[in-house]
DODREN-309887 format. One record per residue (C-alpha): chain; y, z, x. Coordinates in steps of 0.1 Angstrom, whole numbers, always signed. Layout:
BEGIN
A; Y; Z; X $
...
//
This chain:
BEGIN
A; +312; -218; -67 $
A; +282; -195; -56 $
A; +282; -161; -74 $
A; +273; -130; -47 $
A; +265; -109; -71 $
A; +234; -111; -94 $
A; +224; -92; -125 $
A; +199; -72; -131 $
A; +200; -68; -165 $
A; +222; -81; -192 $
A; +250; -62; -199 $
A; +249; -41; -168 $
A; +276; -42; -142 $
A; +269; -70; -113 $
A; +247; -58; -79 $
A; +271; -61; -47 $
A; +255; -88; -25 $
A; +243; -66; +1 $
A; +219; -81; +30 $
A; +188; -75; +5 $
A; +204; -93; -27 $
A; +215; -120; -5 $
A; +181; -126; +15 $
A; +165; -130; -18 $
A; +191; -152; -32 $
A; +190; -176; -3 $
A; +156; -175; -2 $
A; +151; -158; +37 $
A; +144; -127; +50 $
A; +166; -99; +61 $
A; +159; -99; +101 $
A; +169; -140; +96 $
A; +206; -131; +82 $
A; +205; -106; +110 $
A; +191; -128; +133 $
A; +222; -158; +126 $
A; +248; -131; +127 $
A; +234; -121; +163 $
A; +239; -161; +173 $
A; +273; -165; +153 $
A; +260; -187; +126 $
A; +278; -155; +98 $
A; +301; -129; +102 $
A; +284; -96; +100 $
A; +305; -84; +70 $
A; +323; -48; +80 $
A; +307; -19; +68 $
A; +326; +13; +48 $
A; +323; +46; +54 $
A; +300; +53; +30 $
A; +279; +20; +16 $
A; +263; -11; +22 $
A; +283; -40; +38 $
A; +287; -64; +9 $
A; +287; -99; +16 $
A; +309; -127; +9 $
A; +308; -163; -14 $
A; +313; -179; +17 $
A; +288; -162; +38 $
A; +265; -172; +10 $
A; +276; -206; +10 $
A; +266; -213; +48 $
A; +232; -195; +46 $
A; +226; -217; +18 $
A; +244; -244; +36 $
A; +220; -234; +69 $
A; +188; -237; +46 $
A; +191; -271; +29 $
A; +199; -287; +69 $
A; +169; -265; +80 $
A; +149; -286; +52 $
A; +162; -313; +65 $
A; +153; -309; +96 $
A; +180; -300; +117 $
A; +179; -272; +142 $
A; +196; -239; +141 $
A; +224; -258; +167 $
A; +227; -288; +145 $
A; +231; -263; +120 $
A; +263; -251; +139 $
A; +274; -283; +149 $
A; +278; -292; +110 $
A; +295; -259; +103 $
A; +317; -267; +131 $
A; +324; -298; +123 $
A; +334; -291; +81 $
A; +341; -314; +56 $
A; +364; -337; +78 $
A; +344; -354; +101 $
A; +324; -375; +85 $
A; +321; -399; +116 $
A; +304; -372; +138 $
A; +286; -358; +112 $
A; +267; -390; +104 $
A; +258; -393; +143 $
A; +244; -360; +144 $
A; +222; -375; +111 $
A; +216; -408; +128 $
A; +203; -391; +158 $
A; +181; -366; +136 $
A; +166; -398; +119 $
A; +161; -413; +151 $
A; +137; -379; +163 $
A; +124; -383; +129 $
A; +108; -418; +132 $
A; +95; -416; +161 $
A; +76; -385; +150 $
A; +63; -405; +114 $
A; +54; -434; +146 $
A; +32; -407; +166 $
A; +17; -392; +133 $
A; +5; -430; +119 $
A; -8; -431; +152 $
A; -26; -400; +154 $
A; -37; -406; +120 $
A; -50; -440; +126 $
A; -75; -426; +156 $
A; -85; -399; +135 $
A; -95; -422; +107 $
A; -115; -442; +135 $
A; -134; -415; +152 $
A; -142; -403; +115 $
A; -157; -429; +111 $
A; -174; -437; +143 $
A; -189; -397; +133 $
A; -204; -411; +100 $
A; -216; -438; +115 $
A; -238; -419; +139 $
A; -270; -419; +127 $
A; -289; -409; +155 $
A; -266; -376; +154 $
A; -268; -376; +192 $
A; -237; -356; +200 $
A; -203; -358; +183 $
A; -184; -386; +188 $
A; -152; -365; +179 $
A; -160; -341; +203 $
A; -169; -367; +231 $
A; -137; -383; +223 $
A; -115; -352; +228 $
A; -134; -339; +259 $
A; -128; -374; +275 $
A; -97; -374; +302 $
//
């Protein structure tokens, strides 16, 4: 299990995980936890009277949760979608991570093929000796 609260010295009693302790942990800054509490992707943890709100394991545990799927790259919905969907659904889930793969591939597609031109007019560049004009530039400004 995550541990909210961190130490800041040996010995000494534990920090509360307030929204600073917690943006560093997870690695994101305040205004983000703000922002996925605004959308519904957290609870915005009550606050006392006098005090910081102090957040919960679990709240932890999705913002790290919402983090590793950002890496992955699913959006902020996906992100939900998984939340939603929990540990039980493992049919669903592996759509929604099919599909993502899907969007994935065909970018790696466009990006080898993007690549592949570059490479080429690279190389048409170097091979103009006559350095009339750029053949890079010529090729972008072409319609």
């Amino acid at each position: 299990m995550i541990s909210l609260l961190h130490r800041s010295h040996a010995g000494k009693s534990p920090k509360p995980a307030t929204i600073k302790t917690v943006a560093q942990t997870v690695g994101i800054g305040i205004e983000t936890i703000r922002y996925y509490q605004r959308i519904g992707l957290i609870e915005k943890p009550e606050k006392p009277l006098s005090g910081y709100r102090v957040y919960s394991e679990d709240a932890i545990a999705r913002l790290l949760f919402i983090q590793r799927a950002k890496e992955l790259g699913f959006s902020l919905a996906d992100c939900a979608n998984l939340l939603a969907l929990g540990d039980g659904c493992c049919r669903e889930t592996k759509e929604l991570a099919a599909h993502k793969l899907e969007i994935i591939n065909s970018k790696l597609h466009d990006l080898q093929a993007i690549a592949c031109t570059l490479e080429k007019l690279i190389q048409s560049c170097e091979a103009n000796l006559a350095h009339q004009g750029c053949p890079i530039i010529t090729a972008i400004s072409k319609r």
